[in-house]
C-alpha positions in Angstrom: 40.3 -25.6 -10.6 40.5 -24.6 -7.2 37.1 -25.7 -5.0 36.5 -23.0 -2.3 37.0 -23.9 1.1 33.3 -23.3 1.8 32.5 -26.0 -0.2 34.2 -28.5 1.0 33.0 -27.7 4.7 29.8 -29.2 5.7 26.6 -27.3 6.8 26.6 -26.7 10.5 24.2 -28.9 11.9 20.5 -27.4 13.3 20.6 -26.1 16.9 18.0 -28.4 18.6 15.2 -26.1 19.9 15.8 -25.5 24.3 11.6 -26.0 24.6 9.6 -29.2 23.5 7.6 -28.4 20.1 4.0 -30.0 20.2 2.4 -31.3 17.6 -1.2 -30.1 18.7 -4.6 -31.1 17.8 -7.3 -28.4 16.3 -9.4 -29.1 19.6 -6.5 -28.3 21.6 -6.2 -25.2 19.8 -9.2 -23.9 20.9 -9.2 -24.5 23.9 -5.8 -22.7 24.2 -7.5 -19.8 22.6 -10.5 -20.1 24.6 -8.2 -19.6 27.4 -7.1 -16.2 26.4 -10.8 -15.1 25.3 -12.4 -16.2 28.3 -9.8 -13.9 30.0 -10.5 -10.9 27.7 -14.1 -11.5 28.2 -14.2 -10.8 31.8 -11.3 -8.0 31.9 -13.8 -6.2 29.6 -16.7 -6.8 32.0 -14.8 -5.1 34.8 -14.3 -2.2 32.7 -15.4 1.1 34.7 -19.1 2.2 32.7 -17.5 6.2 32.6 -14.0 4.8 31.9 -15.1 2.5 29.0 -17.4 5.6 27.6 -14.6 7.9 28.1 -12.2 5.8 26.3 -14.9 4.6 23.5 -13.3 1.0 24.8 -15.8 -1.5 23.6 -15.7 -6.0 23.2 -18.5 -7.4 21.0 -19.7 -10.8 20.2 -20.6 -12.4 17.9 -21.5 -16.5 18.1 -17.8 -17.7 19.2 -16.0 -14.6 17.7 -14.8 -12.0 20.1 -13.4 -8.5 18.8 -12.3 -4.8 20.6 -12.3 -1.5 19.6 -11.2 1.5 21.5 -10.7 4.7 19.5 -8.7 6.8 22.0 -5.7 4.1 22.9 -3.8 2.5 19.5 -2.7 -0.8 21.2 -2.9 -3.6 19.6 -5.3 -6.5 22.5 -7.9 -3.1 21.9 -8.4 -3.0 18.1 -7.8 -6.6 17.7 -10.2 -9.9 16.6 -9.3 -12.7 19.6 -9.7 -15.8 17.5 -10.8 -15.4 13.8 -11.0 -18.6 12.5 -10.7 -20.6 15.6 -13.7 -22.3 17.1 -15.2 -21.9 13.3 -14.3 -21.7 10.2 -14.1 -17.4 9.0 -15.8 -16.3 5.8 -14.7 -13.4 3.7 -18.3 -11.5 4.8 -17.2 -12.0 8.5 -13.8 -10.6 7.2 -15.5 -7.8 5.2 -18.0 -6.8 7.9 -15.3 -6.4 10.8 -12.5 -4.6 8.5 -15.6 -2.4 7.6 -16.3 -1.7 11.3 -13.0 -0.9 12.1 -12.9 1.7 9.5 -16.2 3.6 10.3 -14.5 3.9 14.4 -11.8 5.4 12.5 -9.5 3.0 13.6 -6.7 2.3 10.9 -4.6 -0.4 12.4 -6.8 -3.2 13.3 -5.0 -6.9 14.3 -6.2 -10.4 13.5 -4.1 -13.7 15.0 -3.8 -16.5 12.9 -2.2 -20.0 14.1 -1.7 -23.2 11.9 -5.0 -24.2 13.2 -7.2 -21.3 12.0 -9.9 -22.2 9.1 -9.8 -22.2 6.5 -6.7 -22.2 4.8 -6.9 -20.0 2.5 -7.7 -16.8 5.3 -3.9 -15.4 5.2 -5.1 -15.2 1.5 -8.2 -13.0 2.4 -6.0 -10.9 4.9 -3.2 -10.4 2.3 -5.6 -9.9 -0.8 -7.0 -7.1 1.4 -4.2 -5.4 2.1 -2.9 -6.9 5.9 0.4 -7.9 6.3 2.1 -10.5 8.5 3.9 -8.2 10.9 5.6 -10.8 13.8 3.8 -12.8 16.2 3.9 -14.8 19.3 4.8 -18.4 20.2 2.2 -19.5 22.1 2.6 -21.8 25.0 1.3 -24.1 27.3 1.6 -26.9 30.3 -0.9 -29.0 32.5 -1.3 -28.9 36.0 1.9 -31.0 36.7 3.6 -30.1 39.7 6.9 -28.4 39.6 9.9 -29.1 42.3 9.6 -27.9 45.6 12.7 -25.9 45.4 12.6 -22.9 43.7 13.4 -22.8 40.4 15.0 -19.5 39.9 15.9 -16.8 42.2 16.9 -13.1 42.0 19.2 -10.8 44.1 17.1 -8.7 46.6 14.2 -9.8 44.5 10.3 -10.2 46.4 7.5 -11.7 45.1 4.1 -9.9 46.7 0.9 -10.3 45.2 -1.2 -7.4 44.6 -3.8 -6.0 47.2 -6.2 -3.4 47.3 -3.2 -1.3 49.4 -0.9 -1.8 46.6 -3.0 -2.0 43.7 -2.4 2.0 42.8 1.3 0.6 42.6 0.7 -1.7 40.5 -1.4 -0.4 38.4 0.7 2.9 37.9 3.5 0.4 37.0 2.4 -0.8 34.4 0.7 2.7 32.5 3.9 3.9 33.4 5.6 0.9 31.3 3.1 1.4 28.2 2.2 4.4 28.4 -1.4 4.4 29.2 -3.8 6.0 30.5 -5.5 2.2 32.3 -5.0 2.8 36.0 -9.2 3.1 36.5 -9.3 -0.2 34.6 -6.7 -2.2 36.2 -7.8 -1.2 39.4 -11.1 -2.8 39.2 -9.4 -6.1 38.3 -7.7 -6.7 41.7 -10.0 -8.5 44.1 -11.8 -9.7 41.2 -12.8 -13.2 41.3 -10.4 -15.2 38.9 -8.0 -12.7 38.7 -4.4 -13.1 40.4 -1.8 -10.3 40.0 1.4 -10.3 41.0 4.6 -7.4 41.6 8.1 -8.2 41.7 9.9 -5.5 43.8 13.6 -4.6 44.4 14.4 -2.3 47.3 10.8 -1.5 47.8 10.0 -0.3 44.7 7.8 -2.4 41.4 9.9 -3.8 39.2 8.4 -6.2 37.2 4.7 -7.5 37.0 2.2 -9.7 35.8 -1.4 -11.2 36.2 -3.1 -14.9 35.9 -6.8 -15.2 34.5 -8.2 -19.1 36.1 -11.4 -19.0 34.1 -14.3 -21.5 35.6 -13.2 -24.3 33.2 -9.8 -24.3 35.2 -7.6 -23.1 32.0 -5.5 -19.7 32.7 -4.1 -17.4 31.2 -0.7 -15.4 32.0 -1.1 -11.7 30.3 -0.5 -7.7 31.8 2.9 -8.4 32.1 5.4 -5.2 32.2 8.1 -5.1 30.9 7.8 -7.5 28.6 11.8 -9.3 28.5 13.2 -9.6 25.6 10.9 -6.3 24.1 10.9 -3.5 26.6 13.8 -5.0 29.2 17.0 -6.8 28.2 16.6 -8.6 31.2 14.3 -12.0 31.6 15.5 -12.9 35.3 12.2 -11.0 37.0 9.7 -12.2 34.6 11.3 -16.2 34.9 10.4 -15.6 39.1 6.8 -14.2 38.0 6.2 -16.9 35.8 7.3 -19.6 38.5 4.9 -17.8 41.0 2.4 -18.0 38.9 2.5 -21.3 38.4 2.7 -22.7 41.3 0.2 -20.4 42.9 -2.3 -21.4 39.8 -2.1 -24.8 40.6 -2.8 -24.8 44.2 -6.2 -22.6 43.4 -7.1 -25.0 40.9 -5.8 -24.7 37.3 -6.0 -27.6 35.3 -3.9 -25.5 32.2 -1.7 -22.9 32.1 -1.6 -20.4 28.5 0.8 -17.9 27.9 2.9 -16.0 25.1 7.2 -15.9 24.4 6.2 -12.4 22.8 10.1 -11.9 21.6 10.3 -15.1 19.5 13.6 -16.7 18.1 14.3 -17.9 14.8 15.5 -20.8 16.7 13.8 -20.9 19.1 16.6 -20.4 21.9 17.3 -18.1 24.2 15.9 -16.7 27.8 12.4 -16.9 27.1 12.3 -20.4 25.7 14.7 -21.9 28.3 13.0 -20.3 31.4 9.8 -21.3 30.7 10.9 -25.4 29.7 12.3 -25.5 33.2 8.8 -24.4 34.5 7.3 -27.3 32.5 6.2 -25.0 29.3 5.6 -26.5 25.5 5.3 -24.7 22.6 1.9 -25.2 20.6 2.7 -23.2 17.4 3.9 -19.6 16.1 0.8 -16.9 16.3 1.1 -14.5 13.4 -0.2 -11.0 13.6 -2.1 -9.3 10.6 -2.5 -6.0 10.3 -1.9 -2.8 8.1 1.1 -1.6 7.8 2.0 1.7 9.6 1.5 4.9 7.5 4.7 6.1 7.7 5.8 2.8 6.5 7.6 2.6 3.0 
């Protein structure tokens, strides 16, 4: 009998991942959630009082869990629980009481991130038994304060890096609503000047291209978020995100930060590609895979 040529070849052999893979502890895992929390924390506290009322935006506490609602905008970081399960362990009541919230704000989509680390075990069981799904996620990422080379990593054509001021903050900020779609100028707008806060634009003949924004809370950990557009999502392109992230880092170490948290929010199977290669050459490791729970969409099948 003839054997088919596909058997006889041998299985191509695993593409080594372009980024180092960690092996993190649970305690480093909360303090690379804290990171983001702490961040989410104060960009709520800067929230305009008539912009937050007009836009029923809301953050509430409760012990370490942190979770936001806001009726009027369906984006996920505003009808989302920051870190169920992380600094400790969820219980189905917890689970039952916020679901239960989120319905009675009439908000039908609400988002919970689970990592390796999240107790206990069993809660993708809870979500799933309840009727949330495992729609994507993030590979979350992170470096110390090690310095990086003093040439420039990576450089783009007529590219310039200009960090946001209160004369170019309506740029910015129009930037990015224009990117998403959202109505957050007011809110954005109160972040710049803000103690902790570091934004920066990349611009091209004069005009925004690209941004993004670094949180140093007071423990020294930051966070990289508000970034527009996201490569690999809303841009083919990750050359002006690459410079951002660079800037960021080296700016965040010189004011301070002792860690550095951030998001490849177009994961690879592999985990290859722009993303993970630009940020290992600006020192970046990745901690683990963040799934996102959620109901599915109703026009779903």
């Amino acid at each position: 009998m003839q054997t088919a040529l596909s058997e006889l070849q041998l299985p191509p052999e695993p593409h080594p991942p372009v980024i180092a893979i960690e092996d993190v502890s649970r305690d480093l895992s909360r303090i690379l959630e804290r990171a983001e929390v702490q961040a989410w924390l104060d960009l709520y506290a800067a929230a305009p009082a008539d912009f937050a009322a007009r836009q029923e935006l809301s953050l509430a506490r409760q012990g370490d869990l942190a979770w936001t609602t806001c009726t009027t905008i369906p984006f996920i970081h505003f009808n989302c629980v920051k870190n169920f399960g992380v600094d400790s362990a969820a219980t189905e009541s917890q689970l039952d009481a916020l679901l239960a919230h989120y319905r009675a704000a009439g908000i039908s989509r609400p988002w919970f991130h689970v990592n390796p680390h999240s107790e206990p075990s069993r809660l993708r069981c809870w979500l799933e038994a309840r009727g949330l799904q495992r729609q994507g996620g993030w590979e979350r990422i992170y470096r110390g304060a090690e310095p990086l080379p003093s040439e420039p990593l990576f450089s783009a054509d007529g590219v310039s890096i200009e960090r946001v001021t209160t004369a170019t903050a309506s740029d910015w900020a129009a930037f990015i609503d224009r990117s998403y779609r959202l109505p957050t100028s007011p809110w954005l707008l109160a972040l710049v000047g803000r103690p902790g806060w570091h934004h920066y634009m990349a611009k091209r003949d004069g005009a925004v291209a690209a941004v993004r924004s670094l949180f140093i809370g007071a423990d020294g950990a930051a966070w990289s978020g508000i970034d527009a557009p996201v490569p690999g999502i809303m841009t083919p392109s990750f050359d002006l995100d690459a410079v951002l992230g660079e800037a960021l880092v080296r700016d965040g170490i010189a004011a301070g930060a002792k860690l550095f948290v951030a998001d490849i929010e177009a994961p690879h199977e592999e985990r290859d590609g722009p993303a993970y290669r630009n940020y290992a050459r600006v020192g970046f490791r990745i901690a683990y895979f963040r799934s996102h729970y959620s109901y599915l969409p109703a026009s779903s099948n």
